[in-house]
C-alpha positions in Angstrom: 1.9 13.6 -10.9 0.5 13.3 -7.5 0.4 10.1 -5.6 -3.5 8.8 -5.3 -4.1 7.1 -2.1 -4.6 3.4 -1.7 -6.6 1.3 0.4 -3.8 -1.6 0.7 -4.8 -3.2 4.3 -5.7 -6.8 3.8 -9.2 -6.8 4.5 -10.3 -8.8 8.0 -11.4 -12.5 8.1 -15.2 -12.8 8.3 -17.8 -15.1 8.6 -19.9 -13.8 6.2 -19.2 -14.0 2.4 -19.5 -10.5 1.3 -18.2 -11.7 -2.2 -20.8 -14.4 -3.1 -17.7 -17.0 -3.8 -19.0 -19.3 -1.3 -20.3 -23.0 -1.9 -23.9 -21.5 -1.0 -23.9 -18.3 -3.0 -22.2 -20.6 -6.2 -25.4 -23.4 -5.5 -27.9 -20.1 -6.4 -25.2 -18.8 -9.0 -24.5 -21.4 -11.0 -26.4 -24.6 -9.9 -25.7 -26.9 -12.8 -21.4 -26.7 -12.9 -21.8 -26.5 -8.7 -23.3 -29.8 -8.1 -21.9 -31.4 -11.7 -18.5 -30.5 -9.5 -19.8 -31.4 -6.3 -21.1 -34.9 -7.7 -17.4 -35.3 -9.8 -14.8 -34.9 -7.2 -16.2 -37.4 -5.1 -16.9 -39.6 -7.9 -13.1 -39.5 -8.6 -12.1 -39.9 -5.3 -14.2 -43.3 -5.0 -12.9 -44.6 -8.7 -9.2 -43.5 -7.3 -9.6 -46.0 -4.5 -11.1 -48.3 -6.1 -8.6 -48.5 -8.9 -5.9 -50.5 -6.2 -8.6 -52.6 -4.9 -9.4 -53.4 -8.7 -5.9 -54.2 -9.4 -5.5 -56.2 -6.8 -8.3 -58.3 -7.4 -7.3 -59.0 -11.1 -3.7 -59.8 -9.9 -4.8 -62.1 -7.3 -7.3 -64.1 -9.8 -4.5 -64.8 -12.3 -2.1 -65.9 -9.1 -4.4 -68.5 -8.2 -5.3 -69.2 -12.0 -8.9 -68.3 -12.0 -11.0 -66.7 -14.6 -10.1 -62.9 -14.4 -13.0 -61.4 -16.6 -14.4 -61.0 -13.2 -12.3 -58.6 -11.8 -11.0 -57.1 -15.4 -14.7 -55.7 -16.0 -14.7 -54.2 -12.4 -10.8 -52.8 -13.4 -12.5 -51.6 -16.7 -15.2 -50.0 -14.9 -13.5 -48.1 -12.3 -11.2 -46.7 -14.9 -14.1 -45.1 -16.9 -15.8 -44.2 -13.7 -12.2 -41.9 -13.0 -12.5 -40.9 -16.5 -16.0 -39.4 -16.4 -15.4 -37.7 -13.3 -12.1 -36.5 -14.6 -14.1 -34.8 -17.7 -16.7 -33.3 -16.0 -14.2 -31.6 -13.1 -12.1 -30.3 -16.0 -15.8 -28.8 -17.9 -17.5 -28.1 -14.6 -14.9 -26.4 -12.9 -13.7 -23.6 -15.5 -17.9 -23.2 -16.1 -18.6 -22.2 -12.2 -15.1 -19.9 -12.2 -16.4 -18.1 -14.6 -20.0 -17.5 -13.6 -19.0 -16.8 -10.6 -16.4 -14.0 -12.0 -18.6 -12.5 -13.8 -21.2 -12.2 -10.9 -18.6 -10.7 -8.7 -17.1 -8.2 -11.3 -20.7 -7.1 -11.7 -20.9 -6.5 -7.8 -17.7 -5.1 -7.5 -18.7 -2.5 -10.6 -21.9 -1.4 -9.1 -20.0 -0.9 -5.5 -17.7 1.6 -7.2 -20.5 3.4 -9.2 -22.3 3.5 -5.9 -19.6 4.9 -4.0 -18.5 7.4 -6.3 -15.4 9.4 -6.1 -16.1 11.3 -2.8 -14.8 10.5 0.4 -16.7 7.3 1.2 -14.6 5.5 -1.9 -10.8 5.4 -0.4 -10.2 3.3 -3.2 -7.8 4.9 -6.2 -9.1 3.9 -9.6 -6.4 1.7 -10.5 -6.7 -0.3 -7.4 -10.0 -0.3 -8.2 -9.2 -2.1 -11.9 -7.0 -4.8 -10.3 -9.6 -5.5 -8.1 -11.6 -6.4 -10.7 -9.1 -7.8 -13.4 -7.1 -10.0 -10.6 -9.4 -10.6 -7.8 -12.5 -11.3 -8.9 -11.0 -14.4 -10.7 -9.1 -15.0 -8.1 -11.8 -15.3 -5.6 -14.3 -17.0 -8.4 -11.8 -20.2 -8.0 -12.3 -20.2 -4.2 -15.1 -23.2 -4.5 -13.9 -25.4 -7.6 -10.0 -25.3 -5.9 -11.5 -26.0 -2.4 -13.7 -29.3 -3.5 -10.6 -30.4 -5.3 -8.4 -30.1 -2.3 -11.0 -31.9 -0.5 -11.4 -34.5 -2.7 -7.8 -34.9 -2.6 -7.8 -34.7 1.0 -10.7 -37.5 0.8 -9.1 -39.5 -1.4 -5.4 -39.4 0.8 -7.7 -40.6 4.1 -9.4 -43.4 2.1 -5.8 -44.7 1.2 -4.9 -45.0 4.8 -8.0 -46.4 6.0 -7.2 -48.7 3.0 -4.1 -49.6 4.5 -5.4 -49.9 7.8 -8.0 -53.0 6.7 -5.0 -54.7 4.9 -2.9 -54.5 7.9 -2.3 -52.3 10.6 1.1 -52.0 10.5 1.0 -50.6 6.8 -0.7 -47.6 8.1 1.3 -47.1 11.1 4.7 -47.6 8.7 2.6 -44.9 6.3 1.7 -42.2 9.4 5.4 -42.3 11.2 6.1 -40.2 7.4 2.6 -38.3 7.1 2.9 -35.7 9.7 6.0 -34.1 9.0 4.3 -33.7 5.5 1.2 -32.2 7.1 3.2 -30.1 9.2 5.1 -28.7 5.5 1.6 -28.3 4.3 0.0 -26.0 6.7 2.6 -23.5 7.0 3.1 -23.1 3.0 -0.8 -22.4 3.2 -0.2 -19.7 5.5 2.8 -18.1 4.0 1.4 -18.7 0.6 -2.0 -16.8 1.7 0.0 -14.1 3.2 2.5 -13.4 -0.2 -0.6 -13.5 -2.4 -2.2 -10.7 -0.3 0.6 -8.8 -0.2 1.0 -9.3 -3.7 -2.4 -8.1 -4.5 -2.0 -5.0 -2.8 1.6 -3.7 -4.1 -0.1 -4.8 -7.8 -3.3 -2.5 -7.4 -0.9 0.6 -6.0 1.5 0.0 -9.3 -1.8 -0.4 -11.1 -3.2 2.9 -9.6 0.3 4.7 -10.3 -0.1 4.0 -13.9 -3.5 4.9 -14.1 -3.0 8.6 -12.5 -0.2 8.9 -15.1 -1.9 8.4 -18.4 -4.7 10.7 -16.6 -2.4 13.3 -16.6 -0.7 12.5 -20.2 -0.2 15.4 -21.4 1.0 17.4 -18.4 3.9 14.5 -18.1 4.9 15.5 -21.6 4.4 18.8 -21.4 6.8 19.0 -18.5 9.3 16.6 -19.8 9.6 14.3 -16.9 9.0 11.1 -18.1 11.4 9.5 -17.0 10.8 10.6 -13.4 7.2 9.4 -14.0 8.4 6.3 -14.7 10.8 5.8 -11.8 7.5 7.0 -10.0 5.1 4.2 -11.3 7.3 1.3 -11.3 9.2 2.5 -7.9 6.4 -0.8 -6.1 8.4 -2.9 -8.6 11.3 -4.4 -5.8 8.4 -5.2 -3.3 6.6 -6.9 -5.8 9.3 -8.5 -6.7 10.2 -9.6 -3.4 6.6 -10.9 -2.9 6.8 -13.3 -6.0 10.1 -14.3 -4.9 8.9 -14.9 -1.5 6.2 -17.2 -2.9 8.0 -19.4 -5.7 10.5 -19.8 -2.5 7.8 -21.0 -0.4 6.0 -23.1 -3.3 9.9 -24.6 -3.8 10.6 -25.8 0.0 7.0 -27.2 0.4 7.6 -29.2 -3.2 11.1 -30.0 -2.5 10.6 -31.1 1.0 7.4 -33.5 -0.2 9.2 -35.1 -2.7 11.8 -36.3 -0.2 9.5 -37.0 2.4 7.2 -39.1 -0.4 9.4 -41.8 -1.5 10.3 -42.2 2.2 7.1 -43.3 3.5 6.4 -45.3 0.0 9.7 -47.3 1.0 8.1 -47.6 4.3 5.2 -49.1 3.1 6.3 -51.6 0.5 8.8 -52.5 2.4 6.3 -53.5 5.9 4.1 -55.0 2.5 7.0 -57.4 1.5 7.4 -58.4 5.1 3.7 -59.5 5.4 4.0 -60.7 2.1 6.9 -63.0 3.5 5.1 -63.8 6.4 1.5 -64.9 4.0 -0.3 -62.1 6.2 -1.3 -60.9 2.6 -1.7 -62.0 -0.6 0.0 -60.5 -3.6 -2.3 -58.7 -4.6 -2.6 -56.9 -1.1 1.4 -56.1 -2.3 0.0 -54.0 -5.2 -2.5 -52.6 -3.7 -0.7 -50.9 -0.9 1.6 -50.0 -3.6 -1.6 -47.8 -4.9 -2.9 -46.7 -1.2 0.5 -45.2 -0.1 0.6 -42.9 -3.4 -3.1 -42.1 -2.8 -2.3 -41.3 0.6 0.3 -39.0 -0.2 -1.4 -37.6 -3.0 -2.6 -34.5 -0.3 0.6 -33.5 0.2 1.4 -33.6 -3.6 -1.1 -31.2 -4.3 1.0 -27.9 -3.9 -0.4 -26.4 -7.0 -3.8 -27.3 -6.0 -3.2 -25.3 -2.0 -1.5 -22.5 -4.3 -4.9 -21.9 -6.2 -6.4 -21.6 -2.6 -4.5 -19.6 -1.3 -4.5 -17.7 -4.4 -8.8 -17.8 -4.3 -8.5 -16.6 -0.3 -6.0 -13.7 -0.9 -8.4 -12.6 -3.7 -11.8 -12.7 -1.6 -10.2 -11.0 0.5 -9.8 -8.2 -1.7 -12.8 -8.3 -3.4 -14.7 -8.3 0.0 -12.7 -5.3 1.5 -14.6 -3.1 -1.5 -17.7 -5.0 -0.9 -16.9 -4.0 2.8 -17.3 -0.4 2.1 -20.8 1.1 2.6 -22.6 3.7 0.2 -25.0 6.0 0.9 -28.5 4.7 0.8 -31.1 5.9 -1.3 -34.4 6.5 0.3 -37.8 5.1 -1.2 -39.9 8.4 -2.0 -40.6 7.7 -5.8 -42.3 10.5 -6.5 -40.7 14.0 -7.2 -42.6 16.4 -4.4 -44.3 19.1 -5.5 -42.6 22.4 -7.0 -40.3 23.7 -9.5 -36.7 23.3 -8.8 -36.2 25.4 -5.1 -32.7 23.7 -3.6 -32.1 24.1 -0.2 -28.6 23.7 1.2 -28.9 23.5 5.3 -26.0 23.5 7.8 -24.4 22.1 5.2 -20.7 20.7 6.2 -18.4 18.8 4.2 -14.5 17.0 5.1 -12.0 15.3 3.8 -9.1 13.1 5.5 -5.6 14.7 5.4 -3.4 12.5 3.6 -1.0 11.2 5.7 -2.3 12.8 8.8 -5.0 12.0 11.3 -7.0 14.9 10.8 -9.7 16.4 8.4 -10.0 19.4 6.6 -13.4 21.3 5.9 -14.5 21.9 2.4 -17.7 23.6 3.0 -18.2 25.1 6.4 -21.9 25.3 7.5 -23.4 26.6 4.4 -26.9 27.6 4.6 -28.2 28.7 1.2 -31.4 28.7 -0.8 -31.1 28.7 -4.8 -34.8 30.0 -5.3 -37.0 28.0 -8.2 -36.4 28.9 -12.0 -33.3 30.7 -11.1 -29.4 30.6 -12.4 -27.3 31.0 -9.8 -23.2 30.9 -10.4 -21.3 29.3 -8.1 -17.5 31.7 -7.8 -14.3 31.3 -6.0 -11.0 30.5 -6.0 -9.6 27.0 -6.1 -10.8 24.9 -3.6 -13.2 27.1 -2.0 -15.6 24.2 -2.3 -17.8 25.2 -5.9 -18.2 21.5 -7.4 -18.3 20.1 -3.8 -21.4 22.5 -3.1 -22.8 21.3 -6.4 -22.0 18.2 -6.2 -24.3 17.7 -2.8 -27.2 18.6 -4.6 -27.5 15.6 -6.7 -25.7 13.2 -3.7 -22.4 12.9 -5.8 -21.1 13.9 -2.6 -22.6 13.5 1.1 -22.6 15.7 3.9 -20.8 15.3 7.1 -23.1 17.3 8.8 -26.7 19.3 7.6 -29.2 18.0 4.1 -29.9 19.3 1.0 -33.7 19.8 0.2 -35.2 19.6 -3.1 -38.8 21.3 -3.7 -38.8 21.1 0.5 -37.6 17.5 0.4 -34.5 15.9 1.8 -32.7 14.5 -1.4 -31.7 11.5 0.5 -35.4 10.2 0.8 -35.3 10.4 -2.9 -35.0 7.2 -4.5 -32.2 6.6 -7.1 -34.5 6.9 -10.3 -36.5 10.1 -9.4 -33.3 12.0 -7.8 -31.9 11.6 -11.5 -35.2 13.4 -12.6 -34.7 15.8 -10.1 -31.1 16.6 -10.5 -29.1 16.6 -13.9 -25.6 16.8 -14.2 -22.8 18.2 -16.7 -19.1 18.0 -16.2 -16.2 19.9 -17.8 -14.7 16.4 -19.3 -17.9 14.2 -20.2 -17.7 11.0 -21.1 -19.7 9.3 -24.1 -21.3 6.0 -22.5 -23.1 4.5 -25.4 -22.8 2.8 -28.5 -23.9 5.5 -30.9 -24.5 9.1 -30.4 -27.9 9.1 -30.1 -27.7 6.7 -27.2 -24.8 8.6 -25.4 -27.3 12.1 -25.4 -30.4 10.1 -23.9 -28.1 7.6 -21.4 -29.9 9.7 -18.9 -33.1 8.9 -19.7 -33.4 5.8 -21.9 -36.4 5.8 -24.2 -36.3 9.4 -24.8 -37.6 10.2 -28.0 -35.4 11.4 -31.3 -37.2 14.7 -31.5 -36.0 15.0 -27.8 -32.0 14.6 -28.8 -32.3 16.7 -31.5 -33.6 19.7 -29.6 -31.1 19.4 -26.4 -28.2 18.9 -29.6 -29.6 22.1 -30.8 -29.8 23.9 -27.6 -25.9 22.7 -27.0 -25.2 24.0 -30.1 -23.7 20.4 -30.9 -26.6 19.5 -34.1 -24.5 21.3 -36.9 -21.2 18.7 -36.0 -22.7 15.7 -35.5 -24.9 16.2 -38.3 -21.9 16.6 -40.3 -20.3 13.1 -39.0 -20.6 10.4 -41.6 -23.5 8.6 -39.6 -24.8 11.6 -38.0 -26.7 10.8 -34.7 -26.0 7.2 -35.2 -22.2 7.2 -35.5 -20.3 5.2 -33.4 -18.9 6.5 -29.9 -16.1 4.1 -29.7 -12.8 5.5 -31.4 -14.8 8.6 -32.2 -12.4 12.0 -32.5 -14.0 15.0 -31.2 -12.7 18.3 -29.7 -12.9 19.1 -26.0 -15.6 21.7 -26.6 -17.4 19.5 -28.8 -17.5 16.5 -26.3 -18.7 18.9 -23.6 -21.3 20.8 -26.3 -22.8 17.0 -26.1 -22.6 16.4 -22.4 -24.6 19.4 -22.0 -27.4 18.0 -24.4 -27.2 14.7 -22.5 -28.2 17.1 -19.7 -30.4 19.0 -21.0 -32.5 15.2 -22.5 -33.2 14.2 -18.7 -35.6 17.0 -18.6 -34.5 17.0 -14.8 -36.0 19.9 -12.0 -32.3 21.1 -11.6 -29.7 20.9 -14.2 -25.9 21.4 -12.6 -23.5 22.8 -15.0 -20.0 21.6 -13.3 -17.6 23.7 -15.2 -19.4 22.7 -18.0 -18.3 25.1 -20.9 -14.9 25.8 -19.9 -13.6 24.4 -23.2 -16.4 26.4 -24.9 -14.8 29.9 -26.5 -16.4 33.2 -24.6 -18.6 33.5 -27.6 -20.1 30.3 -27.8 -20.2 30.0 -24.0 -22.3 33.1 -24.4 -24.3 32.2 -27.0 -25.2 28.8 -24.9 -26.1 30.5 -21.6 -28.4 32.8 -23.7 -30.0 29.6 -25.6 -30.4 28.0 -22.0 -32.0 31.3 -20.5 -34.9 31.2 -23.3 -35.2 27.8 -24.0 -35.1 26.9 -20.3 -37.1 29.6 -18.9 -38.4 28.4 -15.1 -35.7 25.8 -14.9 -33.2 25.9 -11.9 -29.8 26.0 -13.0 -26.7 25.8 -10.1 -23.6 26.8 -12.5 -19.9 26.5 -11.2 -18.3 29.6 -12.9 -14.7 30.6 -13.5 -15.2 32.8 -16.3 -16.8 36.2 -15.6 -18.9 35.8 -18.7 -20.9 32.9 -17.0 -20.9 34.7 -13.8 -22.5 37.5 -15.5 -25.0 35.6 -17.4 -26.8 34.4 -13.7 -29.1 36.0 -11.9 -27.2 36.0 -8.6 -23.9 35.0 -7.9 -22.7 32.8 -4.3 -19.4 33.9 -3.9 -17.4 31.0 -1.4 -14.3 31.3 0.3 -12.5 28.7 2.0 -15.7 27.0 2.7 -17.7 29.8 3.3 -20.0 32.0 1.4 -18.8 35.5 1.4 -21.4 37.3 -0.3 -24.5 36.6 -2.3 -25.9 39.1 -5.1 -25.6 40.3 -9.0 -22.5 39.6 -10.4 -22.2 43.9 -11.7 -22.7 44.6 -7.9 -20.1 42.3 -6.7 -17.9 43.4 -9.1 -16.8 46.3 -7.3 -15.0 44.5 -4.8 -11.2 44.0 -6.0 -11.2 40.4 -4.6 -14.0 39.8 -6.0 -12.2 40.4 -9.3 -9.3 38.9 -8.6 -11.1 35.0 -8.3 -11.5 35.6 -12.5 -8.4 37.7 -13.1 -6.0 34.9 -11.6 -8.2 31.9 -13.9 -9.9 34.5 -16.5 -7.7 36.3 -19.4 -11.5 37.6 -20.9 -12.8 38.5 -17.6 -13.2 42.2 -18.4 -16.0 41.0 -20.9 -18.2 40.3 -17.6 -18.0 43.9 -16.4 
């Protein structure tokens, strides 16, 4: 199978958070787990320093033989104080991921519906999936995993102020150790960052591999090279590999090198502690409690896991936000259809797409200038590529124009807005899918609310009502896991057409798994039954071309004659664009 281009550049720091991960955009999200997390981290980090203080106190009070109910009920306070703020970190914190997730997943999957599949999407569809399996989690985590590294990072600072009030020299015994570790820290973050991006990119390629392949199932089996196509979709596998690798090496040093470095500068500490001890600079109780503020004060650079989950978080916005980067076309805010009957205009019309692999463009369409008159049916012929489904793809802006617009009714489609261009323009495809729960839903997705009575009669003009009235559930039978035949599935895509009741229906190949007869038998239903509707057909059967009032004939782009389809049959390469696709074509004569 061919290779599907990827969009694997890390996507630019920015100030602006396209993703909505940010501590702003999770206040408006998710207010409740945001400030229950912003109030608990800081609530831990004061019952963390407190804890020594505590200690100390309690110790101190039994060393002098006091009463020590005192201090015990401030020990026994700060420990529930830590345990509260503990619990709510561990609810809060899995409760904003998750809104948030869900939030961006939602962006992400309107992005990619905007966008489409024409050239403004550069993004494959499996790169699209791990963008918003992997990422969108990823990302989600940015906020809880930064307020805990904070808090962490709060919490180490407190311990060396601490240290600092006992006795300067603790704190200047506890720094001569620190900023090695701080050195460690900051360049594991920016390896770390960098492995999990590139990490991210070679899984969406593998994932986009794999998707491409069971897209073309059949064709792999039918040509008995499976095992190439798998060579082919896990051939990313060594760079992902070495990207993992790179990481749990990275992860390993920083972990190895902060556990030698820790029970340095603890040493260092305890042992300046004994000496004021010695000296009755302190008490002993001051002993303990620097005992507690060096490991609090270390406790940053102990948090590997926690700077993995950030790096993790920023290598994930950043993949999130390079498809939130990506611009679709706009809709325009003219809500009501203008006046007419269905006239489509195509003007200067000029479409390209990017050379893979090379810094250059090749045309599609080539200044098309064509007017498909109201009420008519006008096939769309040519070879392969000549540009049919691009040409009618413009009309309903399932493709843009590089260059020229596309009228409907004497309007420019693109000051359409998004609801009344879909009851303008009505689509079907040659592989339909069935987005619904039942049947019935799946016909009127198009137009919800549509009426039974209104399902029944595009079913019937489909010639799809005898099958599905024959499933066990008829109209309501479930879509999910349902087996139909190809011309069956597209027999209903037509009928989901046909309910939007649109100006314009576009039949994209749309009966090619139709037999000649039933194909026939369809285009003459439609003629009757939708007399005065304007019908753009992309035809590779002679039988369709035949059955339209005028045929467009492209060629590399360009439109090489326009007329009947018995007058244009005279010309042999004319009747060579069916004869090289069309076994039957003699039965357009």
């Amino acid at each position: 199978m061919a290779g599907v281009p990827i969009a694997t550049q890390a996507a630019a720091p920015t100030r602006v958070d396209r993703t909505g991960t940010g501590l702003r955009a999770a206040l408006r999200t998710a207010p409740g787990p945001t400030l229950t997390l912003a109030l608990a981290v800081p609530a831990g980090s004061i019952a963390a320093l407190s804890l020594p203080a505590a200690v100390a106190g309690s110790v101190d009070a039994v060393v002098r033989g006091d009463s020590a109910s005192g201090p015990t009920l401030r020990l026994v306070a700060v420990l529930v104080l830590g345990l509260l703020a503990g619990l709510a970190t561990e609810v809060a914190g899995p409760g904003l991921a998750a809104e948030l997730t869900a939030r961006l997943r939602r962006r992400l999957a309107v992005r990619v519906t905007d966008l489409g599949t024409g050239a403004r999407n550069p993004f494959a569809a499996g790169d699209v999936t791990s963008r918003l399996v992997g990422a969108a989690p990823d990302a989600a985590g940015l906020v809880p995993a930064l307020l805990g590294t904070l808090g962490a990072l709060v919490t180490s600072i407190g311990g060396i102020v601490a240290l600092a009030l006992i006795d300067p020299w603790l704190a200047v015994g506890f720094l001569g150790g620190l900023l090695p570790g701080l050195l460690v820290v900051r360049l594991f973050m920016t390896r770390a960052t960098d492995l999990f991006t590139r990490y991210q990119v070679v899984q969406g390629g593998l994932a986009a591999r794999l998707t491409d392949a069971l897209a073309g199932a059949r064709t792999i089996r039918a040509c008995g090279t499976r095992d190439r196509e798998i060579a082919r979709i896990l051939a990313p596998l060594p760079e992902l590999s070495a990207a993992g690798y790179g990481l749990w090496r990275a992860q390993r040093n920083a972990v190895a090198q902060v556990l030698l470095l820790a029970p340095m500068v603890e040493l260092t500490v305890l042992s300046t502690a004994g000496w004021l001890l010695a000296e009755g600079r302190i008490p002993p109780g001051q002993l303990v409690a620097a005992a507690g503020y060096a490991a609090l004060g270390l406790g940053f650079l102990e948090q590997v896991e926690a700077l993995v989950g950030v790096a993790h978080a920023r290598a994930g916005r950043a993949r999130a936000a390079q498809l939130l980067a990506v611009e679709p076309a706009a809709f325009g805010t003219a809500r009501t259809l203008p006046p007419g009957r269905g006239e489509l205009t195509f003007r200067q019309v000029c479409v390209r797409v990017p050379e893979p692999g090379r810094d250059a463009h090749r045309v599609v369409l080539d200044r098309i200038d064509l007017t498909v008159p109201a009420g008519a049916c006008v096939a769309l012929v040519g070879a392969s590529g000549s540009g049919k489904s691009t040409l009618a793809a413009l009309a309903g802006r399932l493709r843009e124009p590089d260059e020229g617009e596309v009228l409907l009714d004497g309007l420019p489609v693109s000051r359409l807005a998004r609801g009344e261009l879909r009851r303008g323009v009505a689509y079907a495809f040659p592989r339909p899918v069935l987005v619904g729960a039942d049947l019935a839903g799946a016909l009127a997705y198009g137009r919800p609310g549509a009426s039974a009575q209104t399902v029944t009669r595009a079913a019937e003009m489909a010639f799809a009502d005898d099958f599905v009235r024959r499933l066990p559930a008829g109209y309501a039978t479930r879509t999910e896991g349902l087996a139909l035949s190809g011309g069956e599935v597209q027999r209903l895509g037509l009928a989901r057409a046909l309910v939007q009741d649109a100006r314009v229906l576009v039949l994209d190949d749309a009966t090619s798994g139709l037999d000649t007869v039933t194909e026939h038998r369809i285009h003459e239903a439609f003629r009757t039954g939708l007399a005065g509707r304007t019908r753009l057909v992309v035809a590779h059967r002679a039988a369709a071309a035949a059955d339209a009032d005028f045929v467009v004939w492209l060629d590399a782009g360009r439109i090489r004659a326009v007329g009947p389809h018995a007058d244009l049959w005279s010309d042999p390469a004319y009747r060579t664009v069916f004869t090289t696709t069309d076994p039957t074509s003699g039965a357009g004569r």
